[in-house]
PQR file with spaces between the fields and no chain letter, atoms N, CA, C, O and H, PARSE charges and radii, in Angstrom:
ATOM       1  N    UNK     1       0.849   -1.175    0.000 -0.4000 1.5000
ATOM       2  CA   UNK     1       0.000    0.000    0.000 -0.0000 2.0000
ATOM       3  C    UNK     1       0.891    1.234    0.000  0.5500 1.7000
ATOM       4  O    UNK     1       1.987    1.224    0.561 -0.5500 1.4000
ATOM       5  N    UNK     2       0.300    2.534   -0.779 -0.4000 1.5000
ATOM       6  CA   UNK     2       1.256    3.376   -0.688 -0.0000 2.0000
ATOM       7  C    UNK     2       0.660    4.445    0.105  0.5500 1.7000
ATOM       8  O    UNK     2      -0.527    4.588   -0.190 -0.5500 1.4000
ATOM       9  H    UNK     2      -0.590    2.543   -1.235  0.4000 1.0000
ATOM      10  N    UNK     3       1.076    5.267    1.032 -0.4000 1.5000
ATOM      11  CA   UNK     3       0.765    6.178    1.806 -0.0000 2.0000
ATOM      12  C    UNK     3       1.121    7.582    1.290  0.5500 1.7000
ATOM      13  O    UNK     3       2.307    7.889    1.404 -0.5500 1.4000
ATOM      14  H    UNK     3       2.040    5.151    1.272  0.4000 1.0000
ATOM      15  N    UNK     4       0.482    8.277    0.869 -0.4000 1.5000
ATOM      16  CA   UNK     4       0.626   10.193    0.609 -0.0000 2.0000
ATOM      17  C    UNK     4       0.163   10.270    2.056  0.5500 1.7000
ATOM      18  O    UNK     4      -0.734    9.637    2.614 -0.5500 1.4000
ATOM      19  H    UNK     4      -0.482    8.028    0.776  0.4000 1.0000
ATOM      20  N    UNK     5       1.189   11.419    2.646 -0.4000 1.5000
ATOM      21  CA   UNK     5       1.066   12.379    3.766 -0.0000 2.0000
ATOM      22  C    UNK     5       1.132   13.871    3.415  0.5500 1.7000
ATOM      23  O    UNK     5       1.705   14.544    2.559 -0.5500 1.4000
ATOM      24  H    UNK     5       1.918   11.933    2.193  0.4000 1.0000
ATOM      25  N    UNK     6       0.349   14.087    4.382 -0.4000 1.5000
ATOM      26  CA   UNK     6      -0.066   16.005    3.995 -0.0000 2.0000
ATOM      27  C    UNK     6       1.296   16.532    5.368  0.5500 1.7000
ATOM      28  O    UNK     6       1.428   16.108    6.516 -0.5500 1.4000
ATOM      29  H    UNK     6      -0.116   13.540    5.077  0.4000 1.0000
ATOM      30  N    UNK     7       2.019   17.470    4.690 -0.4000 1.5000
ATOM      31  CA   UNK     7       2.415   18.160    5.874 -0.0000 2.0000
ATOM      32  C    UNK     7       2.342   19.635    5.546  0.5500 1.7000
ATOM      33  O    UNK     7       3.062   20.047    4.637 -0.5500 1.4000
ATOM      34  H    UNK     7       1.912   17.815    3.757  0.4000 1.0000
ATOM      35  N    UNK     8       1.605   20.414    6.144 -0.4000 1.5000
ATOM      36  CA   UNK     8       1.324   21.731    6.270 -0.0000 2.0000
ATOM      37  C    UNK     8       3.209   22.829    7.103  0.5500 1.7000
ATOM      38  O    UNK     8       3.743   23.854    6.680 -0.5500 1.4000
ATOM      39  H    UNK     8       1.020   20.079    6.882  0.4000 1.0000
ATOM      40  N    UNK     9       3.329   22.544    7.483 -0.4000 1.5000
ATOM      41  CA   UNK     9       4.844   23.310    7.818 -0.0000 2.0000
ATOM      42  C    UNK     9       5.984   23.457    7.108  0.5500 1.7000
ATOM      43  O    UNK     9       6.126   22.350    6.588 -0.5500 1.4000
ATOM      44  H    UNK     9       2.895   21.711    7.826  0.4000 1.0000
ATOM      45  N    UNK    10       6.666   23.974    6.849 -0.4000 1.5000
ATOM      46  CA   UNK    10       7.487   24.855    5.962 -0.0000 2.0000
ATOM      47  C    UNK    10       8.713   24.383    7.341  0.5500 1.7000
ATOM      48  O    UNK    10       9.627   23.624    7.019 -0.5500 1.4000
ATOM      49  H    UNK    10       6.550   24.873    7.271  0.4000 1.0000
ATOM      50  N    UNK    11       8.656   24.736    8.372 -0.4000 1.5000
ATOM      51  CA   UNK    11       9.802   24.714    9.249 -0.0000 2.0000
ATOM      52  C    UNK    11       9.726   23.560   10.282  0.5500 1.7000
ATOM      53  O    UNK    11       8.712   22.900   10.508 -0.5500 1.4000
ATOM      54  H    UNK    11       7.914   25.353    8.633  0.4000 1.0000
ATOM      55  N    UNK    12      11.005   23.396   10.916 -0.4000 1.5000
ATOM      56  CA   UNK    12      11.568   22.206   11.961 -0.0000 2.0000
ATOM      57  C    UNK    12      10.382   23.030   13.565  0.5500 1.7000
ATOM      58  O    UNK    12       9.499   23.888   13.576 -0.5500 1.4000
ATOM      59  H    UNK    12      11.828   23.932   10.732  0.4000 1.0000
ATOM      60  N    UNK    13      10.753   22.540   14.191 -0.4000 1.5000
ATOM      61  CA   UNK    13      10.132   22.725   15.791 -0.0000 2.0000
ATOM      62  C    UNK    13      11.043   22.329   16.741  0.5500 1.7000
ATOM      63  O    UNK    13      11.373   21.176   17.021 -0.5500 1.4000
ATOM      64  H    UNK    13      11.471   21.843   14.182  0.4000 1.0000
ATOM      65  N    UNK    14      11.478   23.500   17.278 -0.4000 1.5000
ATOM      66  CA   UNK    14      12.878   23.056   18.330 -0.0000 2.0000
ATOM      67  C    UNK    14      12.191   21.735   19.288  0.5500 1.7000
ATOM      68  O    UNK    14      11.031   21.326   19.347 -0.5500 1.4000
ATOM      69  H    UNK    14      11.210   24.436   17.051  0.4000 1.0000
ATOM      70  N    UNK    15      13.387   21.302   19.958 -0.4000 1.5000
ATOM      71  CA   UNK    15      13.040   20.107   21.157 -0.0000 2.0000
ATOM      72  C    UNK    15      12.708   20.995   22.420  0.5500 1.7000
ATOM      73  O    UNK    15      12.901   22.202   22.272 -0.5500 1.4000
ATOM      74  H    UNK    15      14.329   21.634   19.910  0.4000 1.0000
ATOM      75  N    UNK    16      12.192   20.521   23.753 -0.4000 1.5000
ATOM      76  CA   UNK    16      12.114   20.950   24.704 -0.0000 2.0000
ATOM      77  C    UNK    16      13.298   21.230   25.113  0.5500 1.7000
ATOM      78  O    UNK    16      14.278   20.753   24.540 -0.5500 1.4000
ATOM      79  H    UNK    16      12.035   19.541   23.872  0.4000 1.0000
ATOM      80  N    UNK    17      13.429   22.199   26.368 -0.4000 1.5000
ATOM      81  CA   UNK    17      15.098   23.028   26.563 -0.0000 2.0000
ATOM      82  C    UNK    17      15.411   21.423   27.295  0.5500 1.7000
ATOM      83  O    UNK    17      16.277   20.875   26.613 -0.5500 1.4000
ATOM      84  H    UNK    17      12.633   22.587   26.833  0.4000 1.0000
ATOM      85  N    UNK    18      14.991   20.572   28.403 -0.4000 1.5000
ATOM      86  CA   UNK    18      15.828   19.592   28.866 -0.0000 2.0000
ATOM      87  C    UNK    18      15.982   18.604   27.498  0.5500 1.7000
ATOM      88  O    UNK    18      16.521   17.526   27.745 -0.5500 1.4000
ATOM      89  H    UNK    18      14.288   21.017   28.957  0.4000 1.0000
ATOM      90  N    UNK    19      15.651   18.786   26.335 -0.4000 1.5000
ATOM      91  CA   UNK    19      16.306   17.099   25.671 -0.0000 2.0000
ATOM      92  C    UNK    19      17.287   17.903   24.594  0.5500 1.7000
ATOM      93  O    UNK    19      18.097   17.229   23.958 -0.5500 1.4000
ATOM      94  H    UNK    19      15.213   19.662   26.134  0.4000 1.0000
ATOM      95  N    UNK    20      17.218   19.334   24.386 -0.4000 1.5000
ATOM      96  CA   UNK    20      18.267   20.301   23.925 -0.0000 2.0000
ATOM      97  C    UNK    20      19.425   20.178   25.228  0.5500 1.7000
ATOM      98  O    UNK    20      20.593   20.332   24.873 -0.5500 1.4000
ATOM      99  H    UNK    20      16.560   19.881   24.902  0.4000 1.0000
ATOM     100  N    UNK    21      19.253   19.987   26.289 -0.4000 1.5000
ATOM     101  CA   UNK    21      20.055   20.075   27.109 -0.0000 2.0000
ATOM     102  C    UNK    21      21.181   18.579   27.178  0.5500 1.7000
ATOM     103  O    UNK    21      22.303   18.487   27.676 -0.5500 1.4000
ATOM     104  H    UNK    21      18.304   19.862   26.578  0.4000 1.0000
ATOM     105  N    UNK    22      20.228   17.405   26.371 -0.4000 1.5000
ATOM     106  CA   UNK    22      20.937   16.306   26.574 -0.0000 2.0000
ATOM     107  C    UNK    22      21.689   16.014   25.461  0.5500 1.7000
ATOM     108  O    UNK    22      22.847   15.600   25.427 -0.5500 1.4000
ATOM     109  H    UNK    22      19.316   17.480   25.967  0.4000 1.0000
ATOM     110  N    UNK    23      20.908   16.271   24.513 -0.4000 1.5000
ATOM     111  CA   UNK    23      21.359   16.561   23.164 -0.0000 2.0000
ATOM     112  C    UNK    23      22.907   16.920   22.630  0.5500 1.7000
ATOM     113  O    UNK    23      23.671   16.453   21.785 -0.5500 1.4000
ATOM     114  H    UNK    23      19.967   16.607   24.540  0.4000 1.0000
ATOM     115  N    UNK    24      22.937   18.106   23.684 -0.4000 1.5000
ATOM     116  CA   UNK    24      24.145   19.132   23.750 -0.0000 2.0000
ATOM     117  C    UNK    24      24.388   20.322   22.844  0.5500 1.7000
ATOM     118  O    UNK    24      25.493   20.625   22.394 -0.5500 1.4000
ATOM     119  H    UNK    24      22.316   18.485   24.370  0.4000 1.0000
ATOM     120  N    UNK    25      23.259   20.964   22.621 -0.4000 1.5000
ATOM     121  CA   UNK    25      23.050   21.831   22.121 -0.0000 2.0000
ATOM     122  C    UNK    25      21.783   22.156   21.225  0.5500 1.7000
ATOM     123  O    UNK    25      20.717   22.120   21.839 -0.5500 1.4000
ATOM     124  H    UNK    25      22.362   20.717   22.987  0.4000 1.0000
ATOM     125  N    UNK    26      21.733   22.406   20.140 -0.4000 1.5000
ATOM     126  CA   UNK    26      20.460   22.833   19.216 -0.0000 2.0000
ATOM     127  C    UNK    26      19.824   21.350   18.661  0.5500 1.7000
ATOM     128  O    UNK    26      20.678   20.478   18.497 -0.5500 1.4000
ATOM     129  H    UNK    26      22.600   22.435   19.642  0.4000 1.0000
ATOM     130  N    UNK    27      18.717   21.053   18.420 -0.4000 1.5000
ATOM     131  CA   UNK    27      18.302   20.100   17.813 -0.0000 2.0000
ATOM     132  C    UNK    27      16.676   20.225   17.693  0.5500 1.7000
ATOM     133  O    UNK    27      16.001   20.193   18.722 -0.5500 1.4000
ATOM     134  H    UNK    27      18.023   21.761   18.553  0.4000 1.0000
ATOM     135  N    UNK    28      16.175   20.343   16.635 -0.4000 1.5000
ATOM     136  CA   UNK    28      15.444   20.558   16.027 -0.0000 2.0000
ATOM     137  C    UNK    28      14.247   19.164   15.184  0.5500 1.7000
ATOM     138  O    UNK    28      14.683   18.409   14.315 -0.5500 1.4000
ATOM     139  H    UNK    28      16.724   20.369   15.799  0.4000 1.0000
ATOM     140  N    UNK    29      12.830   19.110   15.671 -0.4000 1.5000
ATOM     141  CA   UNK    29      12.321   18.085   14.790 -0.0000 2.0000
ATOM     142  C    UNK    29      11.542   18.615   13.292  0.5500 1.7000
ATOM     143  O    UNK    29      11.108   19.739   13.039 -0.5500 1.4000
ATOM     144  H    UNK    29      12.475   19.724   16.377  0.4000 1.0000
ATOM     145  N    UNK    30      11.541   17.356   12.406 -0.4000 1.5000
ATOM     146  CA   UNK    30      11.256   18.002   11.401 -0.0000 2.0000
ATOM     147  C    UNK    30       9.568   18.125   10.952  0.5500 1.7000
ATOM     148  O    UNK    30       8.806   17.173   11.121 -0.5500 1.4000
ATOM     149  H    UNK    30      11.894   16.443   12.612  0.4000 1.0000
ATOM     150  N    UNK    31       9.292   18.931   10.590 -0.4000 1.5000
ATOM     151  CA   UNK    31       7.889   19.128   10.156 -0.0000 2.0000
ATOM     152  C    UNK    31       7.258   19.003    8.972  0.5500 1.7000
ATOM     153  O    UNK    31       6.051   18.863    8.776 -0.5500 1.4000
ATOM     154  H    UNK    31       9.911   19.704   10.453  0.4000 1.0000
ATOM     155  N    UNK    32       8.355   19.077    8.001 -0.4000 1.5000
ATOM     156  CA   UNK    32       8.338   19.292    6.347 -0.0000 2.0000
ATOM     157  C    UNK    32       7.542   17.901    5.690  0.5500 1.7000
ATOM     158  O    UNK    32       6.593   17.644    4.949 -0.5500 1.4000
ATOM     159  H    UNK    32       9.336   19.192    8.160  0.4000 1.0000
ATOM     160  N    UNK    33       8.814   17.050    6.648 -0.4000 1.5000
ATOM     161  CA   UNK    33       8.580   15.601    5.866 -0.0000 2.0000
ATOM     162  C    UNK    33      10.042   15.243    4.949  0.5500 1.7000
ATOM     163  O    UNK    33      10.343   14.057    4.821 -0.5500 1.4000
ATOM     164  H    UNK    33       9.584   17.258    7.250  0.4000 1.0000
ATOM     165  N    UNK    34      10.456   15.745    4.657 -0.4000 1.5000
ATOM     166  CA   UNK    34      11.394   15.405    3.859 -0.0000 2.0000
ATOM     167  C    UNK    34      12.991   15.736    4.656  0.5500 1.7000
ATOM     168  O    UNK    34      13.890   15.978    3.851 -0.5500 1.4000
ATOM     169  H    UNK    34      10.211   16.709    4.761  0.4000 1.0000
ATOM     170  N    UNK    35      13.261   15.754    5.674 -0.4000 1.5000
ATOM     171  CA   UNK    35      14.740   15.242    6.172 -0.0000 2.0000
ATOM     172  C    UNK    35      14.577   14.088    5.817  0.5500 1.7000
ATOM     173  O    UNK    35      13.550   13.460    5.561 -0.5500 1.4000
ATOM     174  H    UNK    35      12.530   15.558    6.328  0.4000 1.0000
ATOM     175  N    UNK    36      16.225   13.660    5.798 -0.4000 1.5000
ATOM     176  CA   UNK    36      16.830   12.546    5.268 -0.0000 2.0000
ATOM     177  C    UNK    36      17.452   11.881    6.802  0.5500 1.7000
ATOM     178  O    UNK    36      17.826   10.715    6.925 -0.5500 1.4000
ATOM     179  H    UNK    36      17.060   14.170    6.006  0.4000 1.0000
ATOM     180  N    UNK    37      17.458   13.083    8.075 -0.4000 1.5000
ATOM     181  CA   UNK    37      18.006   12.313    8.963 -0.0000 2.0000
ATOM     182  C    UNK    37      15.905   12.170    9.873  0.5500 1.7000
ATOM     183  O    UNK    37      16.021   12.552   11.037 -0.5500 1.4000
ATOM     184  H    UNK    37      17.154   14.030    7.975  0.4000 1.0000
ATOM     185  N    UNK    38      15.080   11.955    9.710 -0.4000 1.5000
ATOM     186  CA   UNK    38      14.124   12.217   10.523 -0.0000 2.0000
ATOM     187  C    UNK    38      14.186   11.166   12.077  0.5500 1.7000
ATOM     188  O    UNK    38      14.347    9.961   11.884 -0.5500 1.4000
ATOM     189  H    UNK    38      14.985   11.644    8.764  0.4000 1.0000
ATOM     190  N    UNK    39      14.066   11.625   13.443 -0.4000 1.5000
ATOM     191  CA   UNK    39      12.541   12.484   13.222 -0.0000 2.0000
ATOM     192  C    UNK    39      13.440   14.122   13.355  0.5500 1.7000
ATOM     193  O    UNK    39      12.933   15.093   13.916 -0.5500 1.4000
ATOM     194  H    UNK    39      13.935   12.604   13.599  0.4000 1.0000
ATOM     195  N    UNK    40      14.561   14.134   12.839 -0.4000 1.5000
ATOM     196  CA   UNK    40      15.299   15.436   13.207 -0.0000 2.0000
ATOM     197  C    UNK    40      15.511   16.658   11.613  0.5500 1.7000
ATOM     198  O    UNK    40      15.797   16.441   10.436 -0.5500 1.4000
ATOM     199  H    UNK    40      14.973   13.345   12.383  0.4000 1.0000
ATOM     200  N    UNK    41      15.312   17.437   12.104 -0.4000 1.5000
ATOM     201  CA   UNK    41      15.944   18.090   11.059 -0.0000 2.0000
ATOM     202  C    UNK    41      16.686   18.122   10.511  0.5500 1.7000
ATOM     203  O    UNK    41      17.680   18.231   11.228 -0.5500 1.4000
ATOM     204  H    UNK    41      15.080   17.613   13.060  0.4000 1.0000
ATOM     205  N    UNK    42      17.039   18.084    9.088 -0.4000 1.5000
ATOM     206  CA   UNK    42      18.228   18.462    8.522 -0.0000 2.0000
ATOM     207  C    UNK    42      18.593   19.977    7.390  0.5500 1.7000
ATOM     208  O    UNK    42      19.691   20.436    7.074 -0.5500 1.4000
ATOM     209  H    UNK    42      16.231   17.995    8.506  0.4000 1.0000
ATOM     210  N    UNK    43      17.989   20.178    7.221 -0.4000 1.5000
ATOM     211  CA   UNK    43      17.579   21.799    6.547 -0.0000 2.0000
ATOM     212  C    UNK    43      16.938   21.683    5.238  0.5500 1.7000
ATOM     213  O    UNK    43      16.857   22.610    4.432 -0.5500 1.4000
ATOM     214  H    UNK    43      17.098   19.806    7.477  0.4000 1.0000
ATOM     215  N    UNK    44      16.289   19.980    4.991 -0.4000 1.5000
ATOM     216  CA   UNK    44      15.430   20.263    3.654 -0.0000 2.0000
ATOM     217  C    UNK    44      14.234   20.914    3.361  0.5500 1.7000
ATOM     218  O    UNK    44      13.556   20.943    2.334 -0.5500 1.4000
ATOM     219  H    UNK    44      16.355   19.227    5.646  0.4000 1.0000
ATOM     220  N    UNK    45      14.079   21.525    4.658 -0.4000 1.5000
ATOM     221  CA   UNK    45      12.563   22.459    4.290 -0.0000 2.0000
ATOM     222  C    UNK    45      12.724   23.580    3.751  0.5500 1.7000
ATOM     223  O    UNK    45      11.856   24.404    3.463 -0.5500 1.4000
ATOM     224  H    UNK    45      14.630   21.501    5.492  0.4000 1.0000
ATOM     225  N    UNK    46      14.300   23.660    3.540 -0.4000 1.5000
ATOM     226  CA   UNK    46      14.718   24.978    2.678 -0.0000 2.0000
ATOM     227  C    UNK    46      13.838   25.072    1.282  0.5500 1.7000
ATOM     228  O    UNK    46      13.186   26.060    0.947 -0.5500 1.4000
ATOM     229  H    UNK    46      15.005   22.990    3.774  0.4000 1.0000
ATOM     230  N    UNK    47      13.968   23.698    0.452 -0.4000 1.5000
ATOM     231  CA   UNK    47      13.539   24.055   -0.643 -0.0000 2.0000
ATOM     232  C    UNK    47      11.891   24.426   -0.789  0.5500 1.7000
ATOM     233  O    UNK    47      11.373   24.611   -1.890 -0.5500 1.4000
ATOM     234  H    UNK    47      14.498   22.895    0.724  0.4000 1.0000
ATOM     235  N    UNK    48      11.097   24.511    0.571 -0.4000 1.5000
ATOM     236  CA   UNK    48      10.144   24.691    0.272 -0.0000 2.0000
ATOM     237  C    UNK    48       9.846   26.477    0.847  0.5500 1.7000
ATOM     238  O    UNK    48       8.771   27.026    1.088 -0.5500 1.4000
ATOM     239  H    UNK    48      11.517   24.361    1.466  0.4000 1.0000
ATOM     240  N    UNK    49      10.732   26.822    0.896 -0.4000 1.5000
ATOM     241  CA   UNK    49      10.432   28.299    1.116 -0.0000 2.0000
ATOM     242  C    UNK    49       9.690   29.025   -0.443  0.5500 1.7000
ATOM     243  O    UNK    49       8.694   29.638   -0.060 -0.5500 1.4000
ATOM     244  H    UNK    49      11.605   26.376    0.700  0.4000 1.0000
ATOM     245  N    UNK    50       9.763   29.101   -1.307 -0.4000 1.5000
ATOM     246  CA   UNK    50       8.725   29.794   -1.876 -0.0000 2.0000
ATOM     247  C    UNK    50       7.797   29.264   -2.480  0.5500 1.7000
ATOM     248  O    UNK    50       7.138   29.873   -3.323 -0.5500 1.4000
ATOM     249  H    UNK    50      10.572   28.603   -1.619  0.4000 1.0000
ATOM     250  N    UNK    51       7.550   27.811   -2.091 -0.4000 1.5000
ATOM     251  CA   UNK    51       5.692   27.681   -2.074 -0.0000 2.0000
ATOM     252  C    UNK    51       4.368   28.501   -1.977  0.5500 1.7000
ATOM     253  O    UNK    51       4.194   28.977   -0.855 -0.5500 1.4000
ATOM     254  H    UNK    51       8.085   27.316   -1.406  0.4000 1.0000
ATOM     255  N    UNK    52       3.181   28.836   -3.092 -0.4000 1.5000
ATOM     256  CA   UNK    52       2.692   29.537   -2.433 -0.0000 2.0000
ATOM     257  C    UNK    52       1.435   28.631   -1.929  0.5500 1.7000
ATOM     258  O    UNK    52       1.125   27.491   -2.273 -0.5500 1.4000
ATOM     259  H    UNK    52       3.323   28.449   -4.003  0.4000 1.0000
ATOM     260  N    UNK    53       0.665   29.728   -0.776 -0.4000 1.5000
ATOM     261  CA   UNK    53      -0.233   28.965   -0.168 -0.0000 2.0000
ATOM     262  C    UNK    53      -1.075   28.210   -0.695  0.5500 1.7000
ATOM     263  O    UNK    53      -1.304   27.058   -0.326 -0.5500 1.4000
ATOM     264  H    UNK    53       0.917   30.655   -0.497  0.4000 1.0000
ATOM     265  N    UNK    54      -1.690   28.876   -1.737 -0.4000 1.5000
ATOM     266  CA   UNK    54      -3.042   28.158   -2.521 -0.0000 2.0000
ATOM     267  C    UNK    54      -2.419   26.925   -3.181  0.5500 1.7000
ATOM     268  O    UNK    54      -3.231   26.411   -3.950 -0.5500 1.4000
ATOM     269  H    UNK    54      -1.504   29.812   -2.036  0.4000 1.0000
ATOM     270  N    UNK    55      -1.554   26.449   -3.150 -0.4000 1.5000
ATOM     271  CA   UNK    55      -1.038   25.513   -4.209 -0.0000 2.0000
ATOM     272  C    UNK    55      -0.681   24.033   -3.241  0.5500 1.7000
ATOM     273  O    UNK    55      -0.321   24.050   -2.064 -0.5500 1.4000
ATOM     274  H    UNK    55      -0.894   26.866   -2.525  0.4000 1.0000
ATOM     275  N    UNK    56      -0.875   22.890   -4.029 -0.4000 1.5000
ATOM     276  CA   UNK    56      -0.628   21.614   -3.391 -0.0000 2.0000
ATOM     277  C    UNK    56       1.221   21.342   -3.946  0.5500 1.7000
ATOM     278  O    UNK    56       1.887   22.085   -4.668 -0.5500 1.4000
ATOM     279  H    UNK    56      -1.167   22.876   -4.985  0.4000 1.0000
ATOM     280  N    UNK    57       1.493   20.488   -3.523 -0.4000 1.5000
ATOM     281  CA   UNK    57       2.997   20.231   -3.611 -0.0000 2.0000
ATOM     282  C    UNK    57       3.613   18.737   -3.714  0.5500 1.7000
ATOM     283  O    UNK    57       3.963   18.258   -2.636 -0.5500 1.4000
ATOM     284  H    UNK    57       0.952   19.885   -2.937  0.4000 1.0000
ATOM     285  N    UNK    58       3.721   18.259   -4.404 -0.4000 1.5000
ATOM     286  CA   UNK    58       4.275   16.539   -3.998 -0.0000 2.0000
ATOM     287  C    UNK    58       5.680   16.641   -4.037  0.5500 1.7000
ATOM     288  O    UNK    58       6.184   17.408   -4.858 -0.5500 1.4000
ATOM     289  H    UNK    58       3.437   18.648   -5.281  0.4000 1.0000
ATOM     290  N    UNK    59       6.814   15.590   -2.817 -0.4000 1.5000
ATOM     291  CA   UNK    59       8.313   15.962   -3.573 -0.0000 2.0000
ATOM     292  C    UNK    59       8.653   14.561   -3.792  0.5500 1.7000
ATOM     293  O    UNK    59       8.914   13.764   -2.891 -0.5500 1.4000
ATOM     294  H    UNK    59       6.406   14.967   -2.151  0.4000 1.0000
ATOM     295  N    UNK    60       8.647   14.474   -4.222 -0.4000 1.5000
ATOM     296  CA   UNK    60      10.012   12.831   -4.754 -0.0000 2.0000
ATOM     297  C    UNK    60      11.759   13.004   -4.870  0.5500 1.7000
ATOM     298  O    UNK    60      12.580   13.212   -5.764 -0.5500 1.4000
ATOM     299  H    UNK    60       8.435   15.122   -4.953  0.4000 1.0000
ATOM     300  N    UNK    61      11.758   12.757   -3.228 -0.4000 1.5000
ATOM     301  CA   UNK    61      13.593   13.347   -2.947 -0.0000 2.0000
ATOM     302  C    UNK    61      13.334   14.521   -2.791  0.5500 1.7000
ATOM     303  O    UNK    61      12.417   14.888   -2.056 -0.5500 1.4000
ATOM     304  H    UNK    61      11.091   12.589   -2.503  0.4000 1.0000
ATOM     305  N    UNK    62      14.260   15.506   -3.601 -0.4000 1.5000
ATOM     306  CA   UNK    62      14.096   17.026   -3.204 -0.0000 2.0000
ATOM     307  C    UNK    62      13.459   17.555   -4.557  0.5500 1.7000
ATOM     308  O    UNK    62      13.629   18.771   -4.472 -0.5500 1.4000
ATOM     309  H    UNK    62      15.004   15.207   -4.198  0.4000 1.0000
ATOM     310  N    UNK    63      12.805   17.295   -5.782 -0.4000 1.5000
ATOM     311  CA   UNK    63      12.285   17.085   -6.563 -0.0000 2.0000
ATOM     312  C    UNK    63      10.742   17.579   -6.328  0.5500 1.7000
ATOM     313  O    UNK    63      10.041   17.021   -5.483 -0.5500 1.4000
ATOM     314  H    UNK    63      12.666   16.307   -5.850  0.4000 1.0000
ATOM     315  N    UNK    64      10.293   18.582   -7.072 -0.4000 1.5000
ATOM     316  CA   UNK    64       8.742   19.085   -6.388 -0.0000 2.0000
ATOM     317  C    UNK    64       8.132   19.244   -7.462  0.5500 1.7000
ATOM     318  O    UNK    64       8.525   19.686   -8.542 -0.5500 1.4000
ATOM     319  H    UNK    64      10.862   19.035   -7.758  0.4000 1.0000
ATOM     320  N    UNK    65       7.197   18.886   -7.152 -0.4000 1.5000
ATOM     321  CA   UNK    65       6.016   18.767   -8.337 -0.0000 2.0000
ATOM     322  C    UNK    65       4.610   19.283   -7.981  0.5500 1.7000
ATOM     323  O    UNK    65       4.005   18.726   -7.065 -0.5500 1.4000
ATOM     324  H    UNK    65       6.877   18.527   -6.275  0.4000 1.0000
ATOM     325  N    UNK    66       3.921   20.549   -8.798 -0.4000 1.5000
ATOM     326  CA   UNK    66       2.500   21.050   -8.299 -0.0000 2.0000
ATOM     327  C    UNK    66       1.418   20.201   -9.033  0.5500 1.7000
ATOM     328  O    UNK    66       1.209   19.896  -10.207 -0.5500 1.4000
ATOM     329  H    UNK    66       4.412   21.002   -9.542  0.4000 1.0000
ATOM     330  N    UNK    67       0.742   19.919   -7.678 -0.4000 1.5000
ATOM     331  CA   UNK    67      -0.407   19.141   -8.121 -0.0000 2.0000
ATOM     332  C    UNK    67      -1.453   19.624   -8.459  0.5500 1.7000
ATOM     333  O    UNK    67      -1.908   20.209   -7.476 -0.5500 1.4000
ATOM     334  H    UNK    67       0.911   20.167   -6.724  0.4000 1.0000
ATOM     335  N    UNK    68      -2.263   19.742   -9.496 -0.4000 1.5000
ATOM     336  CA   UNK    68      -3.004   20.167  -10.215 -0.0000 2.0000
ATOM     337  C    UNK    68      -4.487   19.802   -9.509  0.5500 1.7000
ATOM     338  O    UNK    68      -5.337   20.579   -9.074 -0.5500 1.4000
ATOM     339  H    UNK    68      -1.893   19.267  -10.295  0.4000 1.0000
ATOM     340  N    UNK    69      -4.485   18.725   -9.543 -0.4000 1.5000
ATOM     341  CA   UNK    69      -6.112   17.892   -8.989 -0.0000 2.0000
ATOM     342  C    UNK    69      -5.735   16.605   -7.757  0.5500 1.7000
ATOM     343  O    UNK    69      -4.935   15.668   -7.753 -0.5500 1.4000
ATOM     344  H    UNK    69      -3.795   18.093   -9.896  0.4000 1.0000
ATOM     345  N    UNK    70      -6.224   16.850   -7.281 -0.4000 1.5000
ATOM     346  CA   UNK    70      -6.627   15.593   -6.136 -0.0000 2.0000
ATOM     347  C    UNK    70      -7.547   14.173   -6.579  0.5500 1.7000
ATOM     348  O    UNK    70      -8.767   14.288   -6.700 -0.5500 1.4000
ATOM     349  H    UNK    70      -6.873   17.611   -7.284  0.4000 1.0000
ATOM     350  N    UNK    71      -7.104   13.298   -6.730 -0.4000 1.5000
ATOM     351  CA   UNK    71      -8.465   12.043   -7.891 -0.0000 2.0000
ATOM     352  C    UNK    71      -8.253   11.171   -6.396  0.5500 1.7000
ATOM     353  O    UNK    71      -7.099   11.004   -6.004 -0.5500 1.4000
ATOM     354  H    UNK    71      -6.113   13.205   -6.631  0.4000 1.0000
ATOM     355  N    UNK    72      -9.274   10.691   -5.677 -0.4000 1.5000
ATOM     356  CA   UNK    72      -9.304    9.825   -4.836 -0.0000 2.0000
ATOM     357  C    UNK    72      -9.686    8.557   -5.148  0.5500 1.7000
ATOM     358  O    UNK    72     -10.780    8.563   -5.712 -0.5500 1.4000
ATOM     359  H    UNK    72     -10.213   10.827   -5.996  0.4000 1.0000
ATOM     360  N    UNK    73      -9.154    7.313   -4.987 -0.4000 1.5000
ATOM     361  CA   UNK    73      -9.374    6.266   -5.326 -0.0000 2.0000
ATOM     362  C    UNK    73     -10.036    5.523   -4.327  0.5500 1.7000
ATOM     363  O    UNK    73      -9.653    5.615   -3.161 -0.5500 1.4000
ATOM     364  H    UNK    73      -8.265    7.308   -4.529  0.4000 1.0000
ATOM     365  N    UNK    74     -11.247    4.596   -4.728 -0.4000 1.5000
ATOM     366  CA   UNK    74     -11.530    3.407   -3.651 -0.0000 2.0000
ATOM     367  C    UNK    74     -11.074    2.248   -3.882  0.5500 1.7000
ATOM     368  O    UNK    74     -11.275    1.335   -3.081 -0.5500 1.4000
ATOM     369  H    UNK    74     -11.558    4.521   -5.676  0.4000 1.0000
């Protein structure tokens, strides 16, 4: 079965200050969907900085493609 996931965020979400604290410094989870190290950030939500809102998005790798129509299958 193949799974499409929606992720609405553009950016990472820091950790709480104690698991930044264990960590040993900055560490960041990802929101995008597309780090390569997940569940952590790695800075691929860069390429989605000029997305605009009204628009859908698929990526394959770092590879982005606008989706035109939504076709739901049963």
């Amino acid at each position: 079965m193949v799974r499409e996931v929606t992720h609405e965020a553009k950016g990472p979400e820091p950790i709480d200050e104690e698991t930044l604290e264990e960590q040993g410094g900055t560490a960041y989870i990802c929101q995008c969907g597309l780090s390569d190290n997940k569940p952590f950030c790695d800075g691929s939500h860069s390429v989605t900085a000029d997305e605009e809102e009204d628009k859908l998005y698929k990526y394959e790798g770092k590879e982005r493609q606008t989706i035109e129509e939504i076709v739901f299958e049963e």
